[in-house]
Steps between C-alpha positions, in 0.01 A plus 500: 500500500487136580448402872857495658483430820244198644458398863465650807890557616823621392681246239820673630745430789562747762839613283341475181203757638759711592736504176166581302417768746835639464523501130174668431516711758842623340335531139175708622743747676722519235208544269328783666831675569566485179108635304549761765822581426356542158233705541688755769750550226223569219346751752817698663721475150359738194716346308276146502169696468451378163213344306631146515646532842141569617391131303782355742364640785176362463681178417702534870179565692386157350826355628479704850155346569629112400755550746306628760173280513534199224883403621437502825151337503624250272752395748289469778264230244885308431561506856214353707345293261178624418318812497477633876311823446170436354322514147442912526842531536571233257317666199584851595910384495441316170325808304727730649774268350321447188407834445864635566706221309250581195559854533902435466412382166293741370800790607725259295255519219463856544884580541615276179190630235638847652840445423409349163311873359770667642756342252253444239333796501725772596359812374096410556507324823735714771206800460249223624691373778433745772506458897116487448501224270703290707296522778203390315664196375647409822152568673330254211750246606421464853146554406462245277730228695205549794190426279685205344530363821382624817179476457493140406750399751235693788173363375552192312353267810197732488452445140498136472305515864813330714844495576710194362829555663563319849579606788882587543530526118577827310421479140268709242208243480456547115859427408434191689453307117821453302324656202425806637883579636612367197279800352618767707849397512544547141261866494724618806854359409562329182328785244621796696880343467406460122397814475777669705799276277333615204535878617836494627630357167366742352627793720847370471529460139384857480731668710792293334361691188485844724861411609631436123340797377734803661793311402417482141419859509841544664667297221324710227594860619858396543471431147392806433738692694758368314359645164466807646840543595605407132306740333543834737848434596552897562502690800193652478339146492150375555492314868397157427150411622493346798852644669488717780624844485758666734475873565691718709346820671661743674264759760621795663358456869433853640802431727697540183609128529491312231264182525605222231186234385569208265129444319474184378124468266419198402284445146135350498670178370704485808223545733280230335793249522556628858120450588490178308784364715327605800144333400638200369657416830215580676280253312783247560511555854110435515503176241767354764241512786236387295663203384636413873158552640360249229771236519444517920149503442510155251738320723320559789172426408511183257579269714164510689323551148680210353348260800167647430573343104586204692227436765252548222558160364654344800383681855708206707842583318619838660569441910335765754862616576605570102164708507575728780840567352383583172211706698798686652679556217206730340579675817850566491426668213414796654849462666700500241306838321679772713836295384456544154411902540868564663680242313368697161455824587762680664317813637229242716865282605648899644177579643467135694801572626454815647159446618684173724803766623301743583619769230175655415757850400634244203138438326422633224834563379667397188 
């Protein structure tokens, strides 16, 4: 990231300090409230111990550590002016941050090429996608996101034999050329949100078809019914295929009462369209928080990439205080995640709520 902040004090007034403390103090508890809200209700509900749930909580644990450490350190850089706590702290802040944020997009990655087999592959790919699997992709993720850039953040001054960045600045010293964050910004941002569009088109064009499919069935064995009726128009008929069946059955309890049960058995046909239902809305329910997870994820983050575009050609045309607020809206980010699980999924929206009023006797229950 570009150098934000220059001098040796505050820019701000004594109220302005304050607002800023105020707001992003707000949005870091909000945001860990929220990731752990997330992950309690993965852990104490059954019913969210599921293959994908586990991808989001990796993806919360990314968001629980950015509102922790990188909100809050972030604010005290906006604050006083310059960096007040030293370079090891510096670099150890900015490849925790780093490390984290590029994790977040990796469990995006990993969450939409999931959802994409499961819709495109339906009978192949659900076999594959055990517990054990998706710990081993979530594991690569974090993995991965370290080498990228840990390492290089750490030991870059001891490569090139000295340490570029001033005192009271915070910034990686090898994104300090445009070209390079130009580089990164469009391997971390710009081809992941290709990639991810390109999915999620994808996944919803092929659950329309899923959608379409039972009704058409639906349309053709009403058809058939009705020929069935024509031709056996007898008592003795053929039941249509597809109908349910009604049977009454009388038992002689050893009380001598008599015990009454209606039966009601329902075909193969009516089963599938039963299970159909059921799965259909399932993969729905889980397109919906894909695609809100996405959308927050674009609108928060382009901002800041689109000023990278920008300072590329033209470092003087984006002001220090437009930077910090697109910095912060990569941020918020992890903020808005926890929304999107409740506001899409109404068994994490039950379980939020009786995690906060203290009804732990409620969770788990439909």
């Amino acid at each position: 990231m570009e150098l934000l902040l220059l001098g040796t004090g505050s820019p701000y007034k004594a109220l302005e300090m304050f607002f800023i403390a105020m707001v992003t103090g707000s949005l870091s508890f909000v945001t860990v409230t929220g990731n752990i809200l997330v992950m309690l209700s993965i852990k104490v509900n059954r019913h969210l111990q599921t293959v994908n749930n586990y991808f989001l909580f990796s993806l919360a644990c990314a968001d629980l550590i950015i509102g922790v450490f990188s909100m809050n350190l972030y604010t005290v850089y906006i604050i006083v002016g310059y960096w007040p706590l030293g370079p090891v702290v510096c670099d150890l802040w900015l490849a925790l941050d780093y490390v984290v944020s590029n994790a977040s997009v990796m469990n995006l990655l990993i969450i939409s090429f999931d959802r994409y087999f499961c819709v495109t592959k339906p009978l192949t790919y659900p076999a594959r996608r055990t517990t054990k699997m998706a710990g081993l992709m979530i594991a690569a993720a974090w993995i991965l996101s370290f080498i990228l850039w840990a390492p290089a953040i750490l030991f870059w001054q001891f490569i090139v034999g000295q340490r570029t960045v001033p005192p009271g600045e915070c910034y990686i010293q090898f994104l300090s050329n445009p070209a390079v964050t130009f580089g990164t910004a469009i391997a971390a941002f710009y081809l992941p949100v290709i990639i991810m569009t390109v999915l999620y088109i994808h996944i919803s064009l092929a659950s329309r078809s899923r959608v379409r499919r039972p009704k058409d069935n639906e349309g053709k064995r009403g058809r058939a019914r009705g020929r069935e009726k024509n031709k056996n128009n007898t008592e003795a008929q053929r039941e249509p295929a597809g109908e349910t069946r009604d049977h009454d059955i009388t038992i002689m309890s050893s009380t001598f009462s008599t015990v009454d049960f209606h039966l009601e058995i329902f075909s193969p046909i009516d089963l599938f369209e039963i299970t159909s239902v059921i799965t259909s809305s399932k993969h729905q329910c889980v397109t919906k928080t894909i695609f809100a997870i996405l959308l927050a994820f674009i609108i928060t983050w382009t901002p800041y990439n689109v000023m990278v575009l920008i300072s590329t050609f033209c470092q003087s045309c984006v002001p220090d205080t437009v930077w910090a607020i697109g910095y912060w809206l990569c941020y918020v980010n992890s903020t808005i995640n926890p929304a999107c699980y409740a506001l899409c999924n109404a068994t994490f929206k039950k379980t939020f709520k009786n995690l906060l009023l203290c009804q732990y006797k409620n969770i788990g229950t439909r």
